[in-house]
N, CA, C and O of each residue as an XYZ file, in Angstrom:
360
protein
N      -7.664    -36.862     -3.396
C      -6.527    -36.624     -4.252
C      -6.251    -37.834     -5.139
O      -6.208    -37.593     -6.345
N      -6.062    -39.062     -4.759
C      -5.955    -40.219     -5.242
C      -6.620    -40.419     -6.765
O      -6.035    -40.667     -7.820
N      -8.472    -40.167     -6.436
C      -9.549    -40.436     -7.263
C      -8.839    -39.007     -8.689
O      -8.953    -39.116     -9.909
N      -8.288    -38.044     -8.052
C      -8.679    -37.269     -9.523
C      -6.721    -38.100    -10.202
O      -6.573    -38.377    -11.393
N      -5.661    -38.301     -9.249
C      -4.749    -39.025    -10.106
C      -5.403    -39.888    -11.206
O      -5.297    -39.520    -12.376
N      -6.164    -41.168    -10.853
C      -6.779    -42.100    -11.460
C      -7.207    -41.662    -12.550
O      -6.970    -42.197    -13.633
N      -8.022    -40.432    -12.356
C      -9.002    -39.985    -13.903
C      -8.036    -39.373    -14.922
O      -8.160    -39.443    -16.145
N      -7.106    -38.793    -14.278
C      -5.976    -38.076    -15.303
C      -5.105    -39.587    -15.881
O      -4.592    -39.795    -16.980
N      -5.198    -40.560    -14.558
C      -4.165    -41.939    -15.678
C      -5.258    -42.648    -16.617
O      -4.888    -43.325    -17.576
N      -6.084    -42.541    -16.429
C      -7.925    -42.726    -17.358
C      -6.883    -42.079    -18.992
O      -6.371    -42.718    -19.911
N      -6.943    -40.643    -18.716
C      -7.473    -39.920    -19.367
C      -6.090    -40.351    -20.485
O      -6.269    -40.775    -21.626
N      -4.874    -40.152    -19.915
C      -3.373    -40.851    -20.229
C      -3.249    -42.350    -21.298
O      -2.702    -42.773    -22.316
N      -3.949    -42.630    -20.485
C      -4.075    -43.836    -21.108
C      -5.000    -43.985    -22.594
O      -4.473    -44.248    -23.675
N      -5.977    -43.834    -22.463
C      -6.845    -43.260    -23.720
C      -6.302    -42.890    -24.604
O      -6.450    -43.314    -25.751
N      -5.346    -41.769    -24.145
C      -4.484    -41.112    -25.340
C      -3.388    -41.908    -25.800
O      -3.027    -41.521    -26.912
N      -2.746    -42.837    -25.385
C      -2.096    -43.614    -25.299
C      -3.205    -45.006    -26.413
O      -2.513    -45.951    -26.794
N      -3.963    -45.034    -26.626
C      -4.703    -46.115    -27.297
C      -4.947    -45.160    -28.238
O      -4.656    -45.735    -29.287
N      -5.191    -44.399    -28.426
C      -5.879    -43.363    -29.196
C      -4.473    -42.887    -30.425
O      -4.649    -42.566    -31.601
N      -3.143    -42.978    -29.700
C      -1.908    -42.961    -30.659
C      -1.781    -44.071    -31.252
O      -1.540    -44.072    -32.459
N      -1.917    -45.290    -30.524
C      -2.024    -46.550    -31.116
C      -2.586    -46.792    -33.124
O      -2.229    -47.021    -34.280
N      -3.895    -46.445    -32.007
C      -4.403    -46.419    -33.313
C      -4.232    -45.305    -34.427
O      -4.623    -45.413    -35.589
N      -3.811    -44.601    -34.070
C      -3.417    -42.986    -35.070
C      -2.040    -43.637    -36.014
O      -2.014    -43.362    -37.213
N      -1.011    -44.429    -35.463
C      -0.353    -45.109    -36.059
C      -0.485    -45.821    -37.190
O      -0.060    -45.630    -38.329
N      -1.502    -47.146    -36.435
C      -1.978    -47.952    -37.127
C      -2.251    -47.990    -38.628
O      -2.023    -48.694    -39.612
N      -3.042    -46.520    -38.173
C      -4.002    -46.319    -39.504
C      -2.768    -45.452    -40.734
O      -2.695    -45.827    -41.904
N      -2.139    -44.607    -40.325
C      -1.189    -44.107    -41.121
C      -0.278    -45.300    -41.491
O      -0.202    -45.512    -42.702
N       0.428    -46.120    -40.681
C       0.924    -46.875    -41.734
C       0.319    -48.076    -42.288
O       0.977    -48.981    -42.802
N      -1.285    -48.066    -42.142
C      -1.828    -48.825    -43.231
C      -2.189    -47.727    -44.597
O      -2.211    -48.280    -45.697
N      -2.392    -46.630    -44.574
C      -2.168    -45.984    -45.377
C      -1.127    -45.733    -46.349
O      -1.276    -45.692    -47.570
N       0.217    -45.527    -45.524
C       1.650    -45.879    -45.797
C       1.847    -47.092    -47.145
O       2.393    -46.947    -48.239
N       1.229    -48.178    -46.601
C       1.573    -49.491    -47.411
C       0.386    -49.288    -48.762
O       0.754    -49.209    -49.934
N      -0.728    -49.240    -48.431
C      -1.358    -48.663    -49.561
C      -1.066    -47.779    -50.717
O      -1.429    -47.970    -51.878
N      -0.400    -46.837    -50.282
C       0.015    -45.537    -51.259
C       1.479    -45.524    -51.357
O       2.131    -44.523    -51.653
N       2.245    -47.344    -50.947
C       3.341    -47.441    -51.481
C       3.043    -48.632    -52.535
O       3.791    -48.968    -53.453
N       1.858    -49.165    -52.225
C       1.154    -49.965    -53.550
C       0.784    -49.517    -54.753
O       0.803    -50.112    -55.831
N       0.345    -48.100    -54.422
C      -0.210    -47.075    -55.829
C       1.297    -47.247    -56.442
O       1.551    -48.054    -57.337
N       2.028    -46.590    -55.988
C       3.390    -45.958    -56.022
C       4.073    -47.357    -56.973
O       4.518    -47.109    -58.094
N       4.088    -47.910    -56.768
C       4.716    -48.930    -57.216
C       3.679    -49.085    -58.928
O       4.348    -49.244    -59.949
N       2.735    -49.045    -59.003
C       2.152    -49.058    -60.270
C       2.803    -47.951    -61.177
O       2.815    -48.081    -62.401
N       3.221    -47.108    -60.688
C       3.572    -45.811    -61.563
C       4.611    -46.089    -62.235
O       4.719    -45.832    -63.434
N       5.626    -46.730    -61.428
C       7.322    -47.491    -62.221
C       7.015    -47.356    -63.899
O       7.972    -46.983    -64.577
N       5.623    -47.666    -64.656
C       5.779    -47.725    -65.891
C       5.336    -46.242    -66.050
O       5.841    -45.906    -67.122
N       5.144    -45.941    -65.906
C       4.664    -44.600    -66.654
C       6.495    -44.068    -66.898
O       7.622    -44.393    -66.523
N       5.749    -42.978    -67.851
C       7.397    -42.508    -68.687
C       6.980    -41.182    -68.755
O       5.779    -40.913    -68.737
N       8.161    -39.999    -68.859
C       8.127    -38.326    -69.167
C       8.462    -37.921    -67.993
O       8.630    -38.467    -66.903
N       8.532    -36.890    -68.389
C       8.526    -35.548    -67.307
C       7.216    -35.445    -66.283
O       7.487    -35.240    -65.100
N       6.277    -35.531    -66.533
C       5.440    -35.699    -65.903
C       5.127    -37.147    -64.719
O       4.230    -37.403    -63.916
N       6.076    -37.664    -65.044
C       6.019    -39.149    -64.381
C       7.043    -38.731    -63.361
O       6.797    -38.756    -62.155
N       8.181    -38.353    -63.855
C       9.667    -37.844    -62.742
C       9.103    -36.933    -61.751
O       9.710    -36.738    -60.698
N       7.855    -36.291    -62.029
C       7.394    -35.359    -61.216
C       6.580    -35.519    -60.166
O       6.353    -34.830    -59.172
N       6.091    -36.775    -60.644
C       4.873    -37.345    -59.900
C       5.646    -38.221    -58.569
O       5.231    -38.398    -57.424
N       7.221    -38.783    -59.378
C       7.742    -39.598    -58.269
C       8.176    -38.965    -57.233
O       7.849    -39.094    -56.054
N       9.064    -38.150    -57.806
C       9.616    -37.054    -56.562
C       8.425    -36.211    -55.782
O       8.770    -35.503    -54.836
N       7.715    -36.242    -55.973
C       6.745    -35.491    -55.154
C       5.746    -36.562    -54.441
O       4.951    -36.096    -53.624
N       5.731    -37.874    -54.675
C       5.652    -39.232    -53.651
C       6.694    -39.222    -52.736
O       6.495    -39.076    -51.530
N       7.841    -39.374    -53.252
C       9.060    -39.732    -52.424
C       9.220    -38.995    -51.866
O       9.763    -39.282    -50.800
N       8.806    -37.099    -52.179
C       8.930    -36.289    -50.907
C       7.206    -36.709    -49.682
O       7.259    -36.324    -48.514
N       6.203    -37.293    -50.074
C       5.475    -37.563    -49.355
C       5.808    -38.657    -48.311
O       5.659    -38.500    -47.099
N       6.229    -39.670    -48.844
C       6.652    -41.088    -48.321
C       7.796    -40.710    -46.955
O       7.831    -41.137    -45.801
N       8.911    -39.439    -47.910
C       9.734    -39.053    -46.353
C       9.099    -38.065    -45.136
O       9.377    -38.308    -43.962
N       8.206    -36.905    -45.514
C       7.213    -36.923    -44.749
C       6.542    -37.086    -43.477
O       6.382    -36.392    -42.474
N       6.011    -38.917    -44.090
C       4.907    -39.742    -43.710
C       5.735    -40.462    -42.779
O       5.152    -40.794    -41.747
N       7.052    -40.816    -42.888
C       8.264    -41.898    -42.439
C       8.873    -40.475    -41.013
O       9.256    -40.844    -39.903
N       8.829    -39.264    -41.341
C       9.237    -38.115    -40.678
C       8.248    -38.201    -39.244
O       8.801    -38.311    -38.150
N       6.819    -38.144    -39.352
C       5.702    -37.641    -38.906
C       5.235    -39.215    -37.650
O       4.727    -39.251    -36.530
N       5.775    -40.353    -38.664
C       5.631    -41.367    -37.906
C       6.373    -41.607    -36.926
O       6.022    -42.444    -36.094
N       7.900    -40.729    -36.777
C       8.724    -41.194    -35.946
C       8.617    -40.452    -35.082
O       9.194    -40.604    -34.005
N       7.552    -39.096    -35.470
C       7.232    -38.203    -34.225
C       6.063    -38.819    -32.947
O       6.032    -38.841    -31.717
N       5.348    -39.188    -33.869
C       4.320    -39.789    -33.073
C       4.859    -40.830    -31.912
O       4.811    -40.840    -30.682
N       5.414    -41.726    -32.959
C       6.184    -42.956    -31.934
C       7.077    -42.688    -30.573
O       7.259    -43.367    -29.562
N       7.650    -41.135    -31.083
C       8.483    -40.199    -29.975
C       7.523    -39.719    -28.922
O       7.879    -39.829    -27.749
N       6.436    -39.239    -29.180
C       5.402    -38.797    -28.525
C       4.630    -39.940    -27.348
O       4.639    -39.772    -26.128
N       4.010    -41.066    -28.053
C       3.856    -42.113    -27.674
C       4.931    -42.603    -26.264
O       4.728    -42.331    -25.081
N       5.880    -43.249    -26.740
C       7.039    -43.499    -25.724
C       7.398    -42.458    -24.681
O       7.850    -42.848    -23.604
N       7.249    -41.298    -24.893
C       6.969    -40.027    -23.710
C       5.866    -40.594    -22.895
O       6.001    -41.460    -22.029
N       4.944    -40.117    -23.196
C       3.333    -40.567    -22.728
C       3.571    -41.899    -21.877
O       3.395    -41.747    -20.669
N       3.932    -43.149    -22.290
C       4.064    -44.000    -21.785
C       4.931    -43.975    -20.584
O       4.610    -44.518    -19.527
N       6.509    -43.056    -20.854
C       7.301    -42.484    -19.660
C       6.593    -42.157    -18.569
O       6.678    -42.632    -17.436
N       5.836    -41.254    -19.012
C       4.817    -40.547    -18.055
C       4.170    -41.078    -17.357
O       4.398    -41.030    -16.149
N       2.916    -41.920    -17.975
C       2.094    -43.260    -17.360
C       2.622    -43.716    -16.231
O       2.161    -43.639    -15.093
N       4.111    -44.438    -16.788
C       4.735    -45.048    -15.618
C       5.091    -44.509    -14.608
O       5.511    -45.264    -13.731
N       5.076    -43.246    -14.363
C       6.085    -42.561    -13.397
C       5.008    -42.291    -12.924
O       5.055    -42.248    -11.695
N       3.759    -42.026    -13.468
C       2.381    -41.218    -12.232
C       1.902    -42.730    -11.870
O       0.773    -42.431    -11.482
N       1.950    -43.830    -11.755
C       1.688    -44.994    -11.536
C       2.914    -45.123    -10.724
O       2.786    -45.769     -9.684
N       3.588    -44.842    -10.881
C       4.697    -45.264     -9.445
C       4.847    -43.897     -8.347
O       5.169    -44.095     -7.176
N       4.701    -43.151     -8.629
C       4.514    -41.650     -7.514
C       3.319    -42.313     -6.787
O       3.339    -42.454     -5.564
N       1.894    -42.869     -7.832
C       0.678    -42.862     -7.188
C       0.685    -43.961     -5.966
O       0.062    -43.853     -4.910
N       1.577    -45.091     -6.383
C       1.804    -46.027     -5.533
C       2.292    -45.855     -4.673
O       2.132    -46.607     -3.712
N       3.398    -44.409     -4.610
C       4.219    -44.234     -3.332
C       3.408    -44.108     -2.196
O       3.598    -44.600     -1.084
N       2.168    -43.161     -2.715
C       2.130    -41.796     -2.004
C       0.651    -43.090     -0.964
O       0.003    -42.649     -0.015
C-alpha cells in the first residue's frame, strides 16, 4: 500500500513542477507581448483603438487564467501535504 502512495506523490509532484513551469512560460510570454504592446502607443485611428482593446481584453484574460493556475497549483500543493502527512501517520 505504502509503494503505490509514493508513485501517486511521484506522480503529484511532477504535476506540481510541470505547473511551475506552465507559469513560467506564460508570464514570460506575458512580458513579451506587453513589450509588443507598448510599441503600438504610436500608432493612430480606429484601427489602432481596436487593436488596443482587443490586447487589453487579452492581457485581462492572460492575468484571469494565471490566477487560475496559481489557484490550482496551491490546491495540489494542499494536497501533497496532506498525503505526506496521512502517509506518515499510517
Amino acid at each position: 500500500m505504502n509503494r503505490e502512495i509514493l508513485l501517486e506523490l511521484d506522480d503529484l509532484l511532477l504535476a506540481e513542477r510541470e505547473l511551475t513551469g506552465l507559469l513560467a512560460a506564460i508570464q514570460a510570454d506575458e512580458r513579451e507581448a506587453r513589450m509588443l504592446y507598448a510599441r503600438l502607443q504610436d500608432w493612430k485611428g480606429q484601427s489602432a483603438l481596436l487593436l488596443r482593446d482587443e490586447i487589453e481584453v487579452f492581457f485581462t484574460e492572460i492575468a484571469r487564467r494565471i490566477q487560475d493556475i496559481e489557484q490550482q497549483k496551491r490546491v495540489l500543493v494542499q494536497y501533497v501535504q496532506e498525503m505526506k502527512r496521512v502517509d506518515g501517520a499510517s
